[in-house]
TIPA-806692 format. One record per atom (N, C-alpha, C): residue number from 1; x, y, z; residue in three letters. Coordinates in nm, 4 decimals. Layout:
<sites>
+-----+----------+----------+----------+------+
: seq :        x :        y :        z : type :
+-----+----------+----------+----------+------+
: NUM :        X :        Y :        Z :  Ala :
...
+-----+----------+----------+----------+------+
</sites>
This chain:
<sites>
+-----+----------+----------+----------+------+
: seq :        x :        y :        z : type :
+-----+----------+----------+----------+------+
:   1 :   5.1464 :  -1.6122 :  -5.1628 :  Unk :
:   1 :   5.2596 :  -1.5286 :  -5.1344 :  Unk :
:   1 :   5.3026 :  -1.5398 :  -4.9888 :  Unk :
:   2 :   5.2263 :  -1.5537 :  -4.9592 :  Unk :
:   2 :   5.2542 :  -1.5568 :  -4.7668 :  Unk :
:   2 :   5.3773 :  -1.6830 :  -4.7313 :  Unk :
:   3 :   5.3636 :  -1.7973 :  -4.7581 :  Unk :
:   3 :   5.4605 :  -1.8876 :  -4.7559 :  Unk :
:   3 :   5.5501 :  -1.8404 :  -4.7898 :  Unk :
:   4 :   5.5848 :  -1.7373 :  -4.9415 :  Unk :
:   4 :   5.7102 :  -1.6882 :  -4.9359 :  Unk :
:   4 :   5.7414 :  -1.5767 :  -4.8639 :  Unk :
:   5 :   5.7375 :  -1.5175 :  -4.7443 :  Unk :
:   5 :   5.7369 :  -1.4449 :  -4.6642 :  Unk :
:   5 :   5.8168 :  -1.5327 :  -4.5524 :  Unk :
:   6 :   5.7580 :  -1.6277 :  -4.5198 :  Unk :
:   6 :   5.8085 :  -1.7322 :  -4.4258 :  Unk :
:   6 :   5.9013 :  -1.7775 :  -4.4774 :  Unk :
:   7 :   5.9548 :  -1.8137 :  -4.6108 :  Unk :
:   7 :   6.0360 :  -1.8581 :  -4.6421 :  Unk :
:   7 :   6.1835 :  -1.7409 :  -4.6430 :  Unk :
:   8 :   6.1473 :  -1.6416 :  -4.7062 :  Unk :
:   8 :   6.2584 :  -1.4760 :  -4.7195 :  Unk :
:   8 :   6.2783 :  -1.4665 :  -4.5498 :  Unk :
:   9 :   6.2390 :  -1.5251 :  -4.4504 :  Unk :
:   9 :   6.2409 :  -1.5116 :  -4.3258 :  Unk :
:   9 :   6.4018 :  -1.5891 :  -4.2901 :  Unk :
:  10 :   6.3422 :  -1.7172 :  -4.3313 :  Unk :
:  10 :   6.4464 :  -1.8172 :  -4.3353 :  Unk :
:  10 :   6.5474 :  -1.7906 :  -4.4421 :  Unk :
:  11 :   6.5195 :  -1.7593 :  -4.4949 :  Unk :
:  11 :   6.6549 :  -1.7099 :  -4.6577 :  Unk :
:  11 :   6.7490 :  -1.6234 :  -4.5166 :  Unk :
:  12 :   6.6746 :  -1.5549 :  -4.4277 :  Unk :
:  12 :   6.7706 :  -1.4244 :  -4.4139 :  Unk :
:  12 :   6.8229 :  -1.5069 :  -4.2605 :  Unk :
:  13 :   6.7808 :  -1.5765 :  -4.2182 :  Unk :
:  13 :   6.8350 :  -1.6223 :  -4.1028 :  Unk :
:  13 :   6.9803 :  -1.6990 :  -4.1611 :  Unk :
:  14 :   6.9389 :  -1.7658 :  -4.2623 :  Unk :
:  14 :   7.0597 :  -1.8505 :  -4.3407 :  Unk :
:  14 :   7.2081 :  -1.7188 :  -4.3792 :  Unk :
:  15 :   7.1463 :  -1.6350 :  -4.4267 :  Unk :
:  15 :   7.2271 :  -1.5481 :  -4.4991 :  Unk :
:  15 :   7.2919 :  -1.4786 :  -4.3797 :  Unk :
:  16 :   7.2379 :  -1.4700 :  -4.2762 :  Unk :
:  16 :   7.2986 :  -1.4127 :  -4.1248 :  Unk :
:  16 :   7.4254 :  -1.5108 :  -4.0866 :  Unk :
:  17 :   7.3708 :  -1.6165 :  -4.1392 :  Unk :
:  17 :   7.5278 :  -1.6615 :  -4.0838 :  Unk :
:  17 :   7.5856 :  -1.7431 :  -4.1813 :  Unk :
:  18 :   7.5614 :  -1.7273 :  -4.2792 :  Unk :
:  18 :   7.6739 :  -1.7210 :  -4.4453 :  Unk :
:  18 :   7.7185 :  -1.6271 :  -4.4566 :  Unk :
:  19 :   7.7119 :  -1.4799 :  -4.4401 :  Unk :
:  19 :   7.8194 :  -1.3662 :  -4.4728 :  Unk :
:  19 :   7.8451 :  -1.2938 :  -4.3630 :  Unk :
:  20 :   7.9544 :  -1.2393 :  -4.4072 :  Unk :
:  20 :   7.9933 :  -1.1403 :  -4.2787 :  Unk :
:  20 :   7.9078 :  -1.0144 :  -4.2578 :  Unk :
:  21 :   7.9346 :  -0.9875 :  -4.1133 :  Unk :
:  21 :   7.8327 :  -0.9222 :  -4.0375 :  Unk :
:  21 :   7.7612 :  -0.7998 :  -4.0987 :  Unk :
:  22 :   7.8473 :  -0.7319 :  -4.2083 :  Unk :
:  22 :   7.7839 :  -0.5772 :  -4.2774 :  Unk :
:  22 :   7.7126 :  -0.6612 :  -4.3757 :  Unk :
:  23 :   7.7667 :  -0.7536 :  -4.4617 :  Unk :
:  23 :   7.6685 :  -0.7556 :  -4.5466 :  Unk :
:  23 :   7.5736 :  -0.8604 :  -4.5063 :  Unk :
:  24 :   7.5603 :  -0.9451 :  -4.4144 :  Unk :
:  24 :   7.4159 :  -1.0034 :  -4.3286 :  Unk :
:  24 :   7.3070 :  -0.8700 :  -4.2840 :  Unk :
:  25 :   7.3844 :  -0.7741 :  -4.2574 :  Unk :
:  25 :   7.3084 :  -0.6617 :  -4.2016 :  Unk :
:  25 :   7.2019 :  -0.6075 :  -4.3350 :  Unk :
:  26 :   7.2705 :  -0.5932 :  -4.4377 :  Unk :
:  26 :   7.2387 :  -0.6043 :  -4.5688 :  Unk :
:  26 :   7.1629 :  -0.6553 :  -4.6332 :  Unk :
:  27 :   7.1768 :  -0.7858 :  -4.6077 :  Unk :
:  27 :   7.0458 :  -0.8815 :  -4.6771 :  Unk :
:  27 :   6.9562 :  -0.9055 :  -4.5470 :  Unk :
:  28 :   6.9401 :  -0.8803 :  -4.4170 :  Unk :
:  28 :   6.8860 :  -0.8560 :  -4.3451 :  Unk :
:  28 :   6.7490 :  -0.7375 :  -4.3807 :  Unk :
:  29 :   6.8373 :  -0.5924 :  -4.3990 :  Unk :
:  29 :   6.7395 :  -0.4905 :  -4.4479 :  Unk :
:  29 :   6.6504 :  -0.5629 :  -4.5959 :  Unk :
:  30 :   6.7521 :  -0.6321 :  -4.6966 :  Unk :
:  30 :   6.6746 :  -0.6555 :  -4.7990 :  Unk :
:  30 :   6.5421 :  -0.7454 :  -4.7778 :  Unk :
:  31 :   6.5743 :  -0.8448 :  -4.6791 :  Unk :
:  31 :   6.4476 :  -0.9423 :  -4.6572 :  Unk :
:  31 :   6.3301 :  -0.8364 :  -4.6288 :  Unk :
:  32 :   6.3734 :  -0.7915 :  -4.5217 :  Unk :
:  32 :   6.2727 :  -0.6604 :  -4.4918 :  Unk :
:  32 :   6.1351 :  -0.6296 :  -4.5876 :  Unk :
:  33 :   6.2694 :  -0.5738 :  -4.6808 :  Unk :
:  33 :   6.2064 :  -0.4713 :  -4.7904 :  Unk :
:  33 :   6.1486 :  -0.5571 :  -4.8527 :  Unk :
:  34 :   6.1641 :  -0.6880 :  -4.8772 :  Unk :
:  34 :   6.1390 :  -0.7787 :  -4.9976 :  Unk :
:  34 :   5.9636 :  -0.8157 :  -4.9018 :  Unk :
:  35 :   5.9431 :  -0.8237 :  -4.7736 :  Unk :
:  35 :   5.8487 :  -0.8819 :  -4.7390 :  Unk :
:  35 :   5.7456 :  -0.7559 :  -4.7367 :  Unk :
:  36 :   5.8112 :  -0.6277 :  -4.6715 :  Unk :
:  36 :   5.6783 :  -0.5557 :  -4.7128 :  Unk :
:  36 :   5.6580 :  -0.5410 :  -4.8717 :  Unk :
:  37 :   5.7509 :  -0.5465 :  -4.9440 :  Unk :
:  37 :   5.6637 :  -0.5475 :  -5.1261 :  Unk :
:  37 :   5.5648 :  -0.6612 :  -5.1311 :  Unk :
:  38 :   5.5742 :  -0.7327 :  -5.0579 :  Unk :
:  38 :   5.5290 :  -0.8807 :  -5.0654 :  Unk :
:  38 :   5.3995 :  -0.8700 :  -5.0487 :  Unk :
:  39 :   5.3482 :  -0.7918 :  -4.9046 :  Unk :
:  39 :   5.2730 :  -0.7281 :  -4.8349 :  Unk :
:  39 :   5.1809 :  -0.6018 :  -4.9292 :  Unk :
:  40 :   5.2437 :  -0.5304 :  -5.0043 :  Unk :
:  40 :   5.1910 :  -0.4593 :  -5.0941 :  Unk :
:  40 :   5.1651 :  -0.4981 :  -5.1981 :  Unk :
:  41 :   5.1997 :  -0.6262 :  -5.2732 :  Unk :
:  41 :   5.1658 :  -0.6954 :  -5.3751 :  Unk :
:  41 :   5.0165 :  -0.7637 :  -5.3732 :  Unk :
:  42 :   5.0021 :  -0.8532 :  -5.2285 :  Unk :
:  42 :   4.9167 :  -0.9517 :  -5.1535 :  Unk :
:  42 :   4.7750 :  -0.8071 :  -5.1505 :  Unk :
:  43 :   4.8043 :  -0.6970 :  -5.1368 :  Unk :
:  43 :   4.7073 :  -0.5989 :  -5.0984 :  Unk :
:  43 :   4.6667 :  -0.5518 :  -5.2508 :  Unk :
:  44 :   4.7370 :  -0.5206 :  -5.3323 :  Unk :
:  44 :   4.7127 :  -0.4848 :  -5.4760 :  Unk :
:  44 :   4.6047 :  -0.6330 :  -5.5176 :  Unk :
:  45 :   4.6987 :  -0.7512 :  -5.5041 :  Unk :
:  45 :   4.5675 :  -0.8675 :  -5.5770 :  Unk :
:  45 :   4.4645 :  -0.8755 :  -5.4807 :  Unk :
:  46 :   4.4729 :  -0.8872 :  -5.4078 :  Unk :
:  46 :   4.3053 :  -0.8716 :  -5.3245 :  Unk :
:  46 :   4.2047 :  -0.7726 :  -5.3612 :  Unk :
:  47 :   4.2584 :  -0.6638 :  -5.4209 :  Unk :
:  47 :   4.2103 :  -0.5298 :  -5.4396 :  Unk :
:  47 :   4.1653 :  -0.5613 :  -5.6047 :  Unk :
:  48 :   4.2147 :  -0.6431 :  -5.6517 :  Unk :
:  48 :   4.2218 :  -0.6799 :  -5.8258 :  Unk :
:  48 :   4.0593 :  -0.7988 :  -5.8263 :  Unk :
:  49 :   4.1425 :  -0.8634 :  -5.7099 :  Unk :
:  49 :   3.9834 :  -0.9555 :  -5.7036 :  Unk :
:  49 :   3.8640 :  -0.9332 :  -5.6686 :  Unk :
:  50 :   3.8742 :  -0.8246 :  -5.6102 :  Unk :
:  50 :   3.7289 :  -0.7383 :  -5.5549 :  Unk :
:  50 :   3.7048 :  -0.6400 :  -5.6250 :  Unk :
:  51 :   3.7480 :  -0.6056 :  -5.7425 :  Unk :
:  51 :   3.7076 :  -0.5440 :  -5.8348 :  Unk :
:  51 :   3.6652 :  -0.6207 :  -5.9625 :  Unk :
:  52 :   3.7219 :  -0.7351 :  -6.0020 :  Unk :
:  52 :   3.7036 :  -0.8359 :  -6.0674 :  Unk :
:  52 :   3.5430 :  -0.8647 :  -6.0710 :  Unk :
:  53 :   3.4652 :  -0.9108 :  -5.9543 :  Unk :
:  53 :   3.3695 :  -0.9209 :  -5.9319 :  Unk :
:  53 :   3.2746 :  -0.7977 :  -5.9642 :  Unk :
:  54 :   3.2975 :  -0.6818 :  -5.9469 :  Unk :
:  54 :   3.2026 :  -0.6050 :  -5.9571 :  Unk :
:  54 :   3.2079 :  -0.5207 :  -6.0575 :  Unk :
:  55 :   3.3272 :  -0.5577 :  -6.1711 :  Unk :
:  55 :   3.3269 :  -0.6049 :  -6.2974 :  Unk :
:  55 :   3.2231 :  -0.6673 :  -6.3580 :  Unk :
:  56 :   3.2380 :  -0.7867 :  -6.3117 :  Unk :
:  56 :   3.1175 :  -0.8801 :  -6.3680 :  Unk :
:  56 :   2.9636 :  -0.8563 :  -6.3402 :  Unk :
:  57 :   2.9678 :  -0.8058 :  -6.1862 :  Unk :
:  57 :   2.8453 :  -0.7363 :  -6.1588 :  Unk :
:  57 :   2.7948 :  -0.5965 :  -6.2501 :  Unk :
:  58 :   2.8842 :  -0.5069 :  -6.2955 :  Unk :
:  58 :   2.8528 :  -0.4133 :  -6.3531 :  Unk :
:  58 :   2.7893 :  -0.4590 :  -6.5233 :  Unk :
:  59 :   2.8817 :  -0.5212 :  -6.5267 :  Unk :
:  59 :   2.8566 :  -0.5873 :  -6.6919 :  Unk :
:  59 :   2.7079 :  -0.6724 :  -6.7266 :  Unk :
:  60 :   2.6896 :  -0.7335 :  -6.5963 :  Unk :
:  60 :   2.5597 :  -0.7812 :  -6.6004 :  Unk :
:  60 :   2.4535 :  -0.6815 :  -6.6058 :  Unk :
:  61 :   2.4590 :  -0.6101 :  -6.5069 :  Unk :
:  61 :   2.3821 :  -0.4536 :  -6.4984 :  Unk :
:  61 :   2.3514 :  -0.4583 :  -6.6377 :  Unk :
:  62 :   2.4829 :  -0.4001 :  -6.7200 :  Unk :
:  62 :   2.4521 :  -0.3342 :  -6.8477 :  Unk :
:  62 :   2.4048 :  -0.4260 :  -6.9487 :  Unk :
:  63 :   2.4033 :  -0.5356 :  -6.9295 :  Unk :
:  63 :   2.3445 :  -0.6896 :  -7.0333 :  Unk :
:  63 :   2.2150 :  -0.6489 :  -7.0079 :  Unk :
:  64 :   2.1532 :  -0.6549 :  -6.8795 :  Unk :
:  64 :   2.0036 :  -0.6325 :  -6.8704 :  Unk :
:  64 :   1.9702 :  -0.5055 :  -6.9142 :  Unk :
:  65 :   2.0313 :  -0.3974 :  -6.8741 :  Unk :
:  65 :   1.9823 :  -0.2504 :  -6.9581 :  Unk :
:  65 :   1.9766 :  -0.2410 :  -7.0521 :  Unk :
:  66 :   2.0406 :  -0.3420 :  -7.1191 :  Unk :
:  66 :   2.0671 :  -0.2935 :  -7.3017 :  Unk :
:  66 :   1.9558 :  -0.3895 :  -7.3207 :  Unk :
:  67 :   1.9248 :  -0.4727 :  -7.2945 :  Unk :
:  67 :   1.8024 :  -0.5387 :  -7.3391 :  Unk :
:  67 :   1.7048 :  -0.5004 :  -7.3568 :  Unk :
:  68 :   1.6762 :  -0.3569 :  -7.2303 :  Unk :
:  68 :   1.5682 :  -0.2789 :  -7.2899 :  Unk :
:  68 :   1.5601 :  -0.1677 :  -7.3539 :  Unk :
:  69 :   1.7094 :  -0.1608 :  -7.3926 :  Unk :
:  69 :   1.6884 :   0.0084 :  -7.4498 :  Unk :
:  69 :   1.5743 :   0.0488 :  -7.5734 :  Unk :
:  70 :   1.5296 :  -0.0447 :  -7.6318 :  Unk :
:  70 :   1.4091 :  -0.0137 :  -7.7257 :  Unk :
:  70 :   1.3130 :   0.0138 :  -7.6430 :  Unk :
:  71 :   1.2890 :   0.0074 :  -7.5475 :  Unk :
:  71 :   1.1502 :   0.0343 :  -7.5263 :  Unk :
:  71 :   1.0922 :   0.1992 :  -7.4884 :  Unk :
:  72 :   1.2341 :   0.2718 :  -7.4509 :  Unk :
:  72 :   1.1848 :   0.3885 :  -7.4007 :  Unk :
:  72 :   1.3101 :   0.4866 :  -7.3990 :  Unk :
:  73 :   1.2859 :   0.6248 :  -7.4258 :  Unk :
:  73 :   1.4362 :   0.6732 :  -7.4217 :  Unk :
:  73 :   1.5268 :   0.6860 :  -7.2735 :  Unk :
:  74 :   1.4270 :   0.6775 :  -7.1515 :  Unk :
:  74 :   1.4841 :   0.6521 :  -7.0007 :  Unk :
:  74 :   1.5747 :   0.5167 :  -7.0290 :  Unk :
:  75 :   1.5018 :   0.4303 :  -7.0421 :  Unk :
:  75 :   1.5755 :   0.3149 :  -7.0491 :  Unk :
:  75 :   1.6973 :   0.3106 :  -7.1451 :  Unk :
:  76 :   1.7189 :   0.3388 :  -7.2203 :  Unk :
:  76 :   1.8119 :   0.3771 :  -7.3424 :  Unk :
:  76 :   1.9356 :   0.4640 :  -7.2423 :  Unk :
:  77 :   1.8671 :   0.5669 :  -7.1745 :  Unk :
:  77 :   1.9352 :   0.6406 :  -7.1067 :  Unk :
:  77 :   2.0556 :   0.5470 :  -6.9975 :  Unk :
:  78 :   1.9757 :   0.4429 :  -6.9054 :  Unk :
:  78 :   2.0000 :   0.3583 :  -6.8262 :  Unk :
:  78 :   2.1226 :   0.2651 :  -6.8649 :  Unk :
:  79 :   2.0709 :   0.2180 :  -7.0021 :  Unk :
:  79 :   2.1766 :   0.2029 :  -7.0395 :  Unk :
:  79 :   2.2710 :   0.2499 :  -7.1075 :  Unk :
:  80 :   2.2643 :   0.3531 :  -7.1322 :  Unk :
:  80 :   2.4219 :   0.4167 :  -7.1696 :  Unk :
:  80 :   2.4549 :   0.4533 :  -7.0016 :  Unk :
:  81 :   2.4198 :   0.4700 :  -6.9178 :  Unk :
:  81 :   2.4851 :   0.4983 :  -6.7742 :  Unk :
:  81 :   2.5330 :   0.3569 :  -6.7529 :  Unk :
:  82 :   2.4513 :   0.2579 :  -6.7343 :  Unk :
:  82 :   2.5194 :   0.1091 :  -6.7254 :  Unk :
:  82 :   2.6482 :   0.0811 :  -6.7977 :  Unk :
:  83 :   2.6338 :   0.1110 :  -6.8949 :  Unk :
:  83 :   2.7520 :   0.0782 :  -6.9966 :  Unk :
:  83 :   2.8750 :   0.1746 :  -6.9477 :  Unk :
:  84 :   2.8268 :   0.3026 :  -6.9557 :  Unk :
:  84 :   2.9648 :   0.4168 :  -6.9003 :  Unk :
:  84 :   3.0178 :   0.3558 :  -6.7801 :  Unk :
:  85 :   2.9296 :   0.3095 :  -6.6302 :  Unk :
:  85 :   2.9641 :   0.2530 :  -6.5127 :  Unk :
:  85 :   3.0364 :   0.1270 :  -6.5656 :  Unk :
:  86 :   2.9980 :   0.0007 :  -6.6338 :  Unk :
:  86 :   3.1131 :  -0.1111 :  -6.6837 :  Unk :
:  86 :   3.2128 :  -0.0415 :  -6.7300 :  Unk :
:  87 :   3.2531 :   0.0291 :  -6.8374 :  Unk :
:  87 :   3.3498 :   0.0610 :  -6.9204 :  Unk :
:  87 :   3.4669 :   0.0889 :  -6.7796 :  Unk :
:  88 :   3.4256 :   0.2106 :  -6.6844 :  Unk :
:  88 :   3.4915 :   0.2629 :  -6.5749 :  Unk :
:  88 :   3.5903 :   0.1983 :  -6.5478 :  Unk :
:  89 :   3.4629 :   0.1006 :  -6.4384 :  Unk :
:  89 :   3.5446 :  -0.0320 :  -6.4120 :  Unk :
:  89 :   3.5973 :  -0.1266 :  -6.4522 :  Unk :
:  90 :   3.5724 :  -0.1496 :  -6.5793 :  Unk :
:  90 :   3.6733 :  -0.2373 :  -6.6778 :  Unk :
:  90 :   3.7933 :  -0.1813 :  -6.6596 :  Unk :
:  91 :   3.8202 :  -0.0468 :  -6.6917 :  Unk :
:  91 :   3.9547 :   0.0410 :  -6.7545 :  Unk :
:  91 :   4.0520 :   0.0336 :  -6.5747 :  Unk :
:  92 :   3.9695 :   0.0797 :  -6.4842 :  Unk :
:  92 :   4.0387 :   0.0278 :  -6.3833 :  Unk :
:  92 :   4.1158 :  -0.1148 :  -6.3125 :  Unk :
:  93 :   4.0257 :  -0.1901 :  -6.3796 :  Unk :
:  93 :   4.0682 :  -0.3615 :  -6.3362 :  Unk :
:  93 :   4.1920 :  -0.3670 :  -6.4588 :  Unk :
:  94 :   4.1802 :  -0.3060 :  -6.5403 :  Unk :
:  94 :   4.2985 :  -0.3142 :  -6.6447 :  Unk :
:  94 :   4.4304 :  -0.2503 :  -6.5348 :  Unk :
:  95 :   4.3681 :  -0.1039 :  -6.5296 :  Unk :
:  95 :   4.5068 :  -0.0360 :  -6.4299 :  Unk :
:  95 :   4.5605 :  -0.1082 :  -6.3695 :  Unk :
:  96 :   4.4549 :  -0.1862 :  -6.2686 :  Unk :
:  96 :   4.5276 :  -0.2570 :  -6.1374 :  Unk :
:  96 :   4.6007 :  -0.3771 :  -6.2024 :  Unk :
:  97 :   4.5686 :  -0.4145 :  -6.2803 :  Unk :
:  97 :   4.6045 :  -0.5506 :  -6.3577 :  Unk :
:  97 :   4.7456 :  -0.5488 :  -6.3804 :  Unk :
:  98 :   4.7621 :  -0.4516 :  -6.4937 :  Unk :
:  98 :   4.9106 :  -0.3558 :  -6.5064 :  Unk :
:  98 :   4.9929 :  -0.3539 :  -6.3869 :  Unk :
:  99 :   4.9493 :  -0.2880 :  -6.2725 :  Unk :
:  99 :   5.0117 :  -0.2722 :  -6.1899 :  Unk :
:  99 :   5.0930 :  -0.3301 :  -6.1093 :  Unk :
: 100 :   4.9593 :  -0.4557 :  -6.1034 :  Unk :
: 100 :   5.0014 :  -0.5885 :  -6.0493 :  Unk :
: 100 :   5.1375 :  -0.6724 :  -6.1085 :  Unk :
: 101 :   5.0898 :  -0.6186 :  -6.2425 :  Unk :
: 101 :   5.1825 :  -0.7305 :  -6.2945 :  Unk :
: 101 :   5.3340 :  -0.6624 :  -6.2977 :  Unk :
: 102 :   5.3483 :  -0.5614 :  -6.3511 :  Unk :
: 102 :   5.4358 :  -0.4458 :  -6.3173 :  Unk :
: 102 :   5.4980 :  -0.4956 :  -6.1618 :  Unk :
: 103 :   5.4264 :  -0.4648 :  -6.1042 :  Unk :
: 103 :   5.4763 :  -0.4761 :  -5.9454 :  Unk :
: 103 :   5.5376 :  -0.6287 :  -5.9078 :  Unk :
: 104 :   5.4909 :  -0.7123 :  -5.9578 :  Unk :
: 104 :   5.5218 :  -0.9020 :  -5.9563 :  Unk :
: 104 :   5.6492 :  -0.9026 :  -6.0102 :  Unk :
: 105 :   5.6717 :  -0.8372 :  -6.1357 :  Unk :
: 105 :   5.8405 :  -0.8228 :  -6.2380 :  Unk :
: 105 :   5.9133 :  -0.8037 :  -6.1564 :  Unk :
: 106 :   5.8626 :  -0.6889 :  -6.0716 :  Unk :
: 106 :   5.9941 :  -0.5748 :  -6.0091 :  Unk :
: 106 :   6.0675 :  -0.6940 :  -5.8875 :  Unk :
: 107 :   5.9440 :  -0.7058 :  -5.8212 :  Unk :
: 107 :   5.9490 :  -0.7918 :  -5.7278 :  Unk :
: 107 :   6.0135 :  -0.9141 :  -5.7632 :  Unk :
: 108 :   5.9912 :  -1.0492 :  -5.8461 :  Unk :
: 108 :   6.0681 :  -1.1038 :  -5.8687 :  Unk :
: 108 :   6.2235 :  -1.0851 :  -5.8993 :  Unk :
: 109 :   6.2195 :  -0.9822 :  -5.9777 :  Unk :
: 109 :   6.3855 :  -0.9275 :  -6.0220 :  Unk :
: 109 :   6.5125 :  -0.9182 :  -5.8973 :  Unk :
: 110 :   6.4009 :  -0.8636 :  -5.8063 :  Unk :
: 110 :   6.4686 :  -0.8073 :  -5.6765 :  Unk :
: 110 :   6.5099 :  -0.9684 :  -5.5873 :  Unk :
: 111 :   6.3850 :  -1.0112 :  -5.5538 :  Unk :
: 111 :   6.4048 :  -1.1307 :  -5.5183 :  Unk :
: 111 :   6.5210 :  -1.2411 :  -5.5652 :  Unk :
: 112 :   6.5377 :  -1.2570 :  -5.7194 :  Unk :
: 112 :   6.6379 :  -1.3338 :  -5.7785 :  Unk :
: 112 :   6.7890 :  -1.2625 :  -5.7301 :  Unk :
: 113 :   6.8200 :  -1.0999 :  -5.7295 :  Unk :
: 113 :   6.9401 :  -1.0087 :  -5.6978 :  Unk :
: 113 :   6.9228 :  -1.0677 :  -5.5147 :  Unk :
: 114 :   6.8521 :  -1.0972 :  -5.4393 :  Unk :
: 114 :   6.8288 :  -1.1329 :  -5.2991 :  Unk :
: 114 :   6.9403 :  -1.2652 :  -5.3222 :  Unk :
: 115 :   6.8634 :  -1.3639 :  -5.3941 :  Unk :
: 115 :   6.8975 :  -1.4725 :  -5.3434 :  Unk :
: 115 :   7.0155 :  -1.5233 :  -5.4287 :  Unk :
: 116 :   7.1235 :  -1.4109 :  -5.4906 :  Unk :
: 116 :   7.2491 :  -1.4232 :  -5.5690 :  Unk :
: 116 :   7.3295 :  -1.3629 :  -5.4753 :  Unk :
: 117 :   7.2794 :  -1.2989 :  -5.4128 :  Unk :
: 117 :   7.3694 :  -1.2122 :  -5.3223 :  Unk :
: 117 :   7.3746 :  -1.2830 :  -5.1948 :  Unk :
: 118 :   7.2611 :  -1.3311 :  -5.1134 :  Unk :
: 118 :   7.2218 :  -1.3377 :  -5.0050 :  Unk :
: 118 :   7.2221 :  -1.4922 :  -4.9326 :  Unk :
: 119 :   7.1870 :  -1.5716 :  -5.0331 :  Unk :
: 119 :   7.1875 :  -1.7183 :  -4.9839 :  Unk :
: 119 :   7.3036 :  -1.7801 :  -5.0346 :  Unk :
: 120 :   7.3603 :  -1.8777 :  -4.9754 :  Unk :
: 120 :   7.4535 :  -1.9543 :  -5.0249 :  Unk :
: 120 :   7.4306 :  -2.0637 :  -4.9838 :  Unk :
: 121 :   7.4604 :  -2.1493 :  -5.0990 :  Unk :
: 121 :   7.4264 :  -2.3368 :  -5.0830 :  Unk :
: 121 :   7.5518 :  -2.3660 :  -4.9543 :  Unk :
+-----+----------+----------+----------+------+
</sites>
């Protein structure tokens, strides 16, 4: 995503002097806006991938707990806590997932209305 940051940089330098001055001012603010979503997008998937992992870490947890739940009702116990702790974090990496992707739509949509309005060949 970062390259396109650098690039919406240059979109808006172009668009500064393809339209007249209110609406350069215009797609000026929009680059703006378009780079901090950009910025909040880049922070949501980082946040998706570091949960991702401890996803997998949790799930392992609960692979080994359930392996012993015959042996004792603590352990049985262990793992139904293992399992409740995966499930958690599963249902959350889903949220963020959603979100992400949710948030990528919006963002593209906006971006395509940017560069109909804003750039000209």
């Amino acid at each position: 995503m970062k390259p396109m940051i650098s690039a919406l940089s240059v979109l808006a330098a172009f668009a500064a002097l393809a339209v007249p001055s209110a609406q350069a001012q215009t797609c000026s603010q929009q680059a703006s806006q378009l780079q901090e979503q950009q910025a909040t997008a880049q922070e949501l998937a980082d946040a998706r991938l570091s949960l991702v992992d401890a996803v997998e870490e949790a799930g392992d947890a609960w692979e080994n707990a359930e392996a012993m739940r015959n042996f004792s009702t603590e352990q049985a116990a262990e793992a139904d806590a293992t399992k409740a702790a995966y499930e958690t974090l599963k249902a959350d990496l889903l949220e963020k997932e959603a979100s992400l992707q949710t948030m990528v739509v919006s963002l593209n949509d906006q971006v395509t209305a940017y560069n109909s309005k804003c750039v000209r060949n």
